[in-house]
C-alpha positions in Angstrom: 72.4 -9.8 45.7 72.7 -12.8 48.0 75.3 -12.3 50.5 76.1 -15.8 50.3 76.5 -15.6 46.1 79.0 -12.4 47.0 81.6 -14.2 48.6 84.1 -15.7 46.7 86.5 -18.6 46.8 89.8 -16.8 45.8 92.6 -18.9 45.2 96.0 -17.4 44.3 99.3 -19.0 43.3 102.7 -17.6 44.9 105.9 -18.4 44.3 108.0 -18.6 47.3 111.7 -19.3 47.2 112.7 -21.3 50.1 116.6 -21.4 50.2 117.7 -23.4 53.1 121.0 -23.9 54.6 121.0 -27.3 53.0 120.8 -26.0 49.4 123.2 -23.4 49.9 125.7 -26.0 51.4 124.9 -28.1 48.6 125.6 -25.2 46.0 128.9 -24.6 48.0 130.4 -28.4 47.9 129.2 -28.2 44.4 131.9 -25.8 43.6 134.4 -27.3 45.6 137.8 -28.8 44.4 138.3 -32.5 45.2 140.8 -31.3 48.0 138.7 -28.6 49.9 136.0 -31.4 49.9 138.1 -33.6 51.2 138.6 -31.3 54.4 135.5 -30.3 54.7 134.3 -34.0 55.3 136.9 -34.6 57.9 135.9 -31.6 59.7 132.0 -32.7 59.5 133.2 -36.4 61.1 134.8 -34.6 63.6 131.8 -32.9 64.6 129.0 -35.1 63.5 128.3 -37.9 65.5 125.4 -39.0 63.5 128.3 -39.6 60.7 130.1 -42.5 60.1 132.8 -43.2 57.5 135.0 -45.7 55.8 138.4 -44.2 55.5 139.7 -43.4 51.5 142.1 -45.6 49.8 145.2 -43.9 49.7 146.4 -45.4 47.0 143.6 -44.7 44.8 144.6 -41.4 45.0 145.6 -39.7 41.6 149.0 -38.0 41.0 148.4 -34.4 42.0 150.0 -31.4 40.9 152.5 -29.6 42.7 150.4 -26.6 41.6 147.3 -25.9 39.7 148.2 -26.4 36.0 147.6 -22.9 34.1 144.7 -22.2 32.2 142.9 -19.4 30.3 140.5 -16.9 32.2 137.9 -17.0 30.0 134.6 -18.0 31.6 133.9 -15.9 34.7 131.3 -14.6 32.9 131.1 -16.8 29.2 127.9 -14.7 28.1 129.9 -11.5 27.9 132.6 -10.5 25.8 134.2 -8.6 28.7 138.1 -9.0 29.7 139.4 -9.5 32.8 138.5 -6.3 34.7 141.9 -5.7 35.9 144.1 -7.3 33.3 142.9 -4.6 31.0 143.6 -1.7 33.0 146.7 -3.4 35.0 149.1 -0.6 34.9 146.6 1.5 36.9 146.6 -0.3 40.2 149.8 -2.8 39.8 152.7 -0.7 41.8 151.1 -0.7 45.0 148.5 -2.5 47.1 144.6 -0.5 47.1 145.1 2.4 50.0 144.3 1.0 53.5 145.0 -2.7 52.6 147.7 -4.0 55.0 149.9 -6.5 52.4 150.5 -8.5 55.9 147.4 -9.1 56.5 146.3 -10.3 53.0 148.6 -13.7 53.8 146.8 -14.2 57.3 143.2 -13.6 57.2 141.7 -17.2 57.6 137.8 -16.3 57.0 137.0 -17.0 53.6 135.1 -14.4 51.5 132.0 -16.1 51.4 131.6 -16.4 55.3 132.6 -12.5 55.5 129.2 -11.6 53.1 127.1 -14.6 54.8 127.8 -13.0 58.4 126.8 -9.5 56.9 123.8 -10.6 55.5 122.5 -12.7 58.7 122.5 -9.4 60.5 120.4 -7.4 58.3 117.0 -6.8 59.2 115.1 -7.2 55.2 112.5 -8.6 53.6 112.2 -12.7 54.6 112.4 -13.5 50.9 115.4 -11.4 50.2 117.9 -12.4 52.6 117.9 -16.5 51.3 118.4 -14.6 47.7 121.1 -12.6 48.9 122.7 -15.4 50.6 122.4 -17.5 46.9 123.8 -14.6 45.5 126.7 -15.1 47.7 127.6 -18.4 45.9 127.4 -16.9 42.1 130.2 -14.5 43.1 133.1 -15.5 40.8 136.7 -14.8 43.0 137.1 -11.2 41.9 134.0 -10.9 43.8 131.8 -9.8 41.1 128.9 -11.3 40.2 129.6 -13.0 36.9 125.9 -14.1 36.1 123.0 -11.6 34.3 120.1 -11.2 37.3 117.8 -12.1 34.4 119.2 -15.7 34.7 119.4 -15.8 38.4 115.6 -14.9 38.6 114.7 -17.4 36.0 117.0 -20.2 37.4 115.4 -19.7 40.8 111.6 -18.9 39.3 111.3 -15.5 41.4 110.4 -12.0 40.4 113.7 -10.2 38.6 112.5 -7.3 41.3 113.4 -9.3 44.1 116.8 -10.5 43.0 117.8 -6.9 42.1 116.6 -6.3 46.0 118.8 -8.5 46.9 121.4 -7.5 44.6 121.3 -4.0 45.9 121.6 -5.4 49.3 124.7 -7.5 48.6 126.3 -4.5 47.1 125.5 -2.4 50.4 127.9 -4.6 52.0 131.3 -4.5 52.5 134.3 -4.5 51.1 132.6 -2.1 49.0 132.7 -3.0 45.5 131.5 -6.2 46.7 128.6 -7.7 43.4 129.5 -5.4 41.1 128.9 -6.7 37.3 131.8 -5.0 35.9 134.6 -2.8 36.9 133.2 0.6 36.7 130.3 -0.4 38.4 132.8 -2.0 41.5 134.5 1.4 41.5 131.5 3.8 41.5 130.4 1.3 44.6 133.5 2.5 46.0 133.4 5.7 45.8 129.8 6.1 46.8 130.5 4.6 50.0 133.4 7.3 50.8 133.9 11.3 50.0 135.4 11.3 47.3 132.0 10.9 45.2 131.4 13.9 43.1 131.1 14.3 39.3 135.0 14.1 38.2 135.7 10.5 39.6 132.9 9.6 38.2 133.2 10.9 34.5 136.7 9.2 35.0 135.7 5.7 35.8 132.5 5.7 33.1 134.8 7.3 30.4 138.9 7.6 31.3 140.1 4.4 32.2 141.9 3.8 29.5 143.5 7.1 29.6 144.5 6.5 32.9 146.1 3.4 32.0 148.5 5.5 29.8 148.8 7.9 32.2 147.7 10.7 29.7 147.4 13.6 32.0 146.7 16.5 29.5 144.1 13.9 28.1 142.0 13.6 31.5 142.4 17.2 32.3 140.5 17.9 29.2 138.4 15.2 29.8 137.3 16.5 32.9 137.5 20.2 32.2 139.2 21.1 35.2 142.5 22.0 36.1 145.8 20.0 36.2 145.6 19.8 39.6 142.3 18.6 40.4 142.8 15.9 37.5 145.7 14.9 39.0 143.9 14.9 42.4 141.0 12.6 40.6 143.5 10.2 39.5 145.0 9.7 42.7 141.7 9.0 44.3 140.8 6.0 41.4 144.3 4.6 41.7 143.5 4.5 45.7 140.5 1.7 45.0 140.3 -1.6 45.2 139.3 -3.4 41.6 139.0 -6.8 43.5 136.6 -6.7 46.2 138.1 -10.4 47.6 141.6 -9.1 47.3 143.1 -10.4 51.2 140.5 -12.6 51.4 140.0 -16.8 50.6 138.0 -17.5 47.7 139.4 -21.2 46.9 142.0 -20.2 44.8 145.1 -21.4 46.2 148.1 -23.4 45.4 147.6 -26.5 47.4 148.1 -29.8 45.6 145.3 -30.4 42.4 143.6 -33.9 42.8 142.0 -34.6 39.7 138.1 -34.9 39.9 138.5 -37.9 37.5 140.9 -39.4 35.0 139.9 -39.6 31.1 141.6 -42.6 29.3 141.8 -44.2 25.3 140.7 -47.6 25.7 141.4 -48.5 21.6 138.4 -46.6 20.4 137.2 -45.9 23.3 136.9 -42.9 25.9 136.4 -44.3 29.6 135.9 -41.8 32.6 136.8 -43.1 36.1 135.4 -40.4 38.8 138.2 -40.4 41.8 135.6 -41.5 44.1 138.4 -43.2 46.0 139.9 -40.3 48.0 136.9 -39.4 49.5 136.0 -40.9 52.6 132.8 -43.4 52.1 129.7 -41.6 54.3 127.1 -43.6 56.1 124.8 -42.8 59.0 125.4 -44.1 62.6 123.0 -46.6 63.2 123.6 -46.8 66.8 122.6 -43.1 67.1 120.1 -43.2 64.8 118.1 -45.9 67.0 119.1 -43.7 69.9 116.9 -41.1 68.3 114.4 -43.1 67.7 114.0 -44.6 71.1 115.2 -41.9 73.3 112.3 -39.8 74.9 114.5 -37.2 76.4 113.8 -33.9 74.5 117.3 -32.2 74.6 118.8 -35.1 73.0 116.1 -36.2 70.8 116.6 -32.6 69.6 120.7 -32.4 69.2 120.3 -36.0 67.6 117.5 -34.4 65.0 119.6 -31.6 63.9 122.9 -33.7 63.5 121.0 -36.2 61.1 119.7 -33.4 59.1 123.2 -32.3 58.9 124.8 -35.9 58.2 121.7 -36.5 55.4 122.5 -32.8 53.7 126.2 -34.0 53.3 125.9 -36.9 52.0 122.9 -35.9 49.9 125.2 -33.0 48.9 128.4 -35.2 48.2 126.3 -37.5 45.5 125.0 -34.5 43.8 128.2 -33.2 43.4 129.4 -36.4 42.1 126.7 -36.9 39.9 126.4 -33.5 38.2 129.9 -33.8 37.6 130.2 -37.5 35.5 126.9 -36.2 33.3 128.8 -33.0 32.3 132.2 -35.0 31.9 130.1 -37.7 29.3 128.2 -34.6 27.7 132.1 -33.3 27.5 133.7 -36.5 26.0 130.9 -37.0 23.7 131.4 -33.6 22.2 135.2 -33.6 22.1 136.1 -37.4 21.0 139.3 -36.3 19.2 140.8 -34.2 21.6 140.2 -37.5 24.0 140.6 -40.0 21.6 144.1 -38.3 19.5 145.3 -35.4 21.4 143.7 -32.8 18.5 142.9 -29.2 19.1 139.5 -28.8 20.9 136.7 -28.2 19.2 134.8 -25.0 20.3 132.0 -25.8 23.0 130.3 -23.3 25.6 129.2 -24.2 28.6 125.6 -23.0 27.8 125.4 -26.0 25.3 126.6 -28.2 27.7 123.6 -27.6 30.0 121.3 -27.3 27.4 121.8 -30.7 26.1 121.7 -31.9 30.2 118.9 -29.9 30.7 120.8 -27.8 33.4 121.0 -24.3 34.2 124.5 -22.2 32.4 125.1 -21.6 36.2 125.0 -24.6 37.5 127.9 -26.1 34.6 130.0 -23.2 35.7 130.1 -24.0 39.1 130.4 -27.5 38.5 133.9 -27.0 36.5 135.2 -24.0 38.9 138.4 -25.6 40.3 137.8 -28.9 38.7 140.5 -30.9 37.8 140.8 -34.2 35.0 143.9 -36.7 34.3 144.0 -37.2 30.3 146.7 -38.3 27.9 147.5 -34.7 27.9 148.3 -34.4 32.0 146.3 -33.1 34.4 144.0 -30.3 32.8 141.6 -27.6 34.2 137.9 -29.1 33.3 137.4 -25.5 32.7 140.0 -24.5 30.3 137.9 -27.4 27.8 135.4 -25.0 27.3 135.4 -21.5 24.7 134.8 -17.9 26.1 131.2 -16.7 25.1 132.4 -15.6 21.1 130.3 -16.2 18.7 131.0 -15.6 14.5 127.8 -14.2 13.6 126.8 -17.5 11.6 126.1 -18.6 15.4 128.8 -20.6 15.6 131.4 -21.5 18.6 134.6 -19.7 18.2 137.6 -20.5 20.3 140.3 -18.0 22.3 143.0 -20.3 20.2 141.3 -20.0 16.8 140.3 -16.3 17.4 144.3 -16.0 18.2 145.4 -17.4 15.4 143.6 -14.9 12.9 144.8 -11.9 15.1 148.5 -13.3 14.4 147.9 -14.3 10.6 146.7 -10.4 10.4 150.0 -9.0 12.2 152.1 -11.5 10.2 150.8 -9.9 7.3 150.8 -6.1 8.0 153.0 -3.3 6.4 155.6 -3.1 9.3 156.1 0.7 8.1 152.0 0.8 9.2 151.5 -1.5 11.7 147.7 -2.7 12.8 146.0 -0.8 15.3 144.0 -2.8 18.1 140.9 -1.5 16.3 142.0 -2.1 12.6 142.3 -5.7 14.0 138.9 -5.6 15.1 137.3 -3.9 12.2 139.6 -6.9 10.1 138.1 -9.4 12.3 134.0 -8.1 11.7 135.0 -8.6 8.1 134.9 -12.0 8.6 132.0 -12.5 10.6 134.0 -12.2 14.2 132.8 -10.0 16.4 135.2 -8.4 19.1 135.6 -5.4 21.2 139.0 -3.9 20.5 139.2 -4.6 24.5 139.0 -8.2 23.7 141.4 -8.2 21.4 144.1 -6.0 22.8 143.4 -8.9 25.7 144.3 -11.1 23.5 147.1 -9.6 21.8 148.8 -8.8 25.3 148.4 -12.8 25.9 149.8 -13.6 23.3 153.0 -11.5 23.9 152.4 -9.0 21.1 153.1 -5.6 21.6 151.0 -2.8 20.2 151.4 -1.1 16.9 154.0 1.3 18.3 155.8 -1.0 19.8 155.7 -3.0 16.3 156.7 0.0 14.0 159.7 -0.1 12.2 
């Protein structure tokens, strides 16, 4: 054969993911609140030259808060119908602070949690693709410091190999606090324990299998649980009391009780719903033109150089800033359009997931969840958590939307109705609930039983 004929044109197609510090700083001012914004473009003035600004109106400023308004926990992770990781088991680790935790120190460490993983992650020597996915991983952290999304998503969202986020997955978990990316509790506390002695088969039989015995402190239960003696189970249940079943615990994840500034204000204009964004309290951006022609002009490499990395700075900000402010009023419409009455007359809202919302917008679940993370709105009925609009991930298995409220209201319509002498156990409760096409864990509803200030069937026994 032809040596010529034998050589082939190959061409192959790779994916590369190419995370830059731009895109993760536009993921990170995309979950800001109004108010950490707010700071964070004061500091970038102050050390941006290449930025200019027109200061905010003060008085276009919203009323704020003295606090963040309440709302429901439901959507660290809305796919799953998982409780609050520690609400569940809260009688495990609420007397004292996780062994080795200084409670001092929790009010005075200043570096967020975020910049504690990023500075980890800079410093270890892996594969070029994984560390930008690590570092996006980062940012889908919800502020227990688990990661609230399915890797499936991630690696579909981002178009890579679900191998490669799972690398980096296992790399994020490597770091430390330990615990750090776990998807669920007993996954944050086997992290734990793998990272210190005290990882042998009975801690581990205990976190997969006991929790809720040692939530009830049922000692004779876990000895025969674990097949040992007293002793040792005793010994077990110290060490799982001695974790830590929030990795952030001490650390700043953007909760915090600083004054709300509402993102935008929702008013009834006779049949009408109009949305105002409060652009107003955000200082306008623009470039420095004087600079800019310095860089243009100059031939002096050390400044043509600082002056090129300041304007890539100043045009990811403001690039950033708009995005934010964008993906925000499309997700507020999408939300108004779906939820006229609540807007309109003050009626109950009407289930709606956050998956639907970026469906319709053609955006990823992720991306909606980050946009309404500490997101704020003025409405005829105060000043409301954008993401307290939205339903946990409960679905009646005709597919539809179910609400915490409606799902609450069954559970107390059941307990109205029980035989006091024989009151409902959390599972009879459940099993009532399949009956009519709801589908719980008895976790999720003892969650929302305890919520709604009902105490268990022997506490309701007469």
């Amino acid at each position: 054969m032809d040596q010529s004929m034998a050589q082939q044109l190959r061409i192959e197609q790779k994916q590369q993911l190419i995370l830059s510090a731009g895109m993760l700083q536009s993921l990170e001012i995309l979950r800001m609140p109004l108010w950490e914004l707010k700071e964070l473009i004061s500091q970038s003035i102050s050390e941006n030259p290449l930025l200019e600004f027109e200061e905010a109106d003060p008085a276009g400023d919203l009323p704020a808060a003295a606090s963040p308004p309440p709302q429901e926990d439901t959507a660290d992770d809305e796919a799953a119908d998982v409780p609050s990781p520690v609400r569940e088991f809260d009688s495990i680790w609420k007397t004292a602070a996780p062994e080795g935790l200084d409670p001092l120190a929790l009010q005075s460490r200043e570096i967020s949690f975020a910049d504690l993983l990023l500075e980890q992650i800079g410093t270890q020597p892996v594969a070029g693709r994984i560390k930008p996915l690590c570092q996006y991983l980062v940012y889908c952290l919800n502020r227990r410091g688990y990661l609230a999304e399915d890797p499936r998503d991630i690696a579909e969202e981002l178009g890579v190999p679900l191998f490669d986020v799972m690398q980096a997955l296992y790399l994020l978990q490597s770091l430390s606090p330990a615990g750090v990316g776990a998807q669920n509790l007993q996954e944050c506390l086997i992290l734990q324990l793998a990272a210190g002695p005290h990882f042998n088969s009975h801690t581990i039989r205990l976190v997969k299998e006991g929790l809720p015995l040692l939530a009830q402190n049922n000692l004779p239960a876990i000895t025969k649980l674990l097949g040992t003696d007293k002793k040792t189970a005793q010994a077990t249940c110290d060490t799982i009391r001695g974790l830590n079943p929030i990795p952030s615990q001490g650390y700043y994840t953007g909760e915090t009780a600083a004054p709300v500034i509402p993102d935008a204000v929702i008013e009834r204009e006779g049949d009408v719903v109009h949305i105002t964004m409060n652009d107003r309290v955000l200082p306008r951006l623009e470039l420095n033109t004087h600079y800019c022609q310095l860089l243009e002009q100059t031939s002096d490499a050390p400044t043509k150089e600082y002056l090129q990395a300041h304007l890539q700075g100043a045009n990811t900000l403001i690039h950033s800033v708009q995005s934010r402010g964008k993906t925000l009023v499309r997700i507020l419409g999408e939300v108004v359009r779906r939820q006229p009455r609540y807007f309109l007359d003050g009626q109950v809202l009407e289930p709606m997931l956050m998956s639907e919302i970026a469906e319709a917008l053609d955006l990823h679940t992720s991306t909606v969840s980050r946009a309404v993370q500490g997101k704020y709105i003025s409405c005829a009925g105060g000043v409301v958590a954008l993401k307290s609009l939205f339903s946990a991930g409960i679905r009646s298995q005709s597919g539809s939307a179910l609400a915490p409220s409606t799902i609450k209201a069954r559970i107390q319509k059941l307990i109205d109705a029980e035989a006091k002498s024989a009151p409902l156990s959390d599972e009879d409760i459940r099993s009532a609930l399949q009956l009519s096409h709801i589908e719980l864990s008895r976790r999720t509803v003892a969650k929302y039983r305890e919520e709604m200030g009902i105490p268990a069937s022997s506490g309701r026994r007469r």
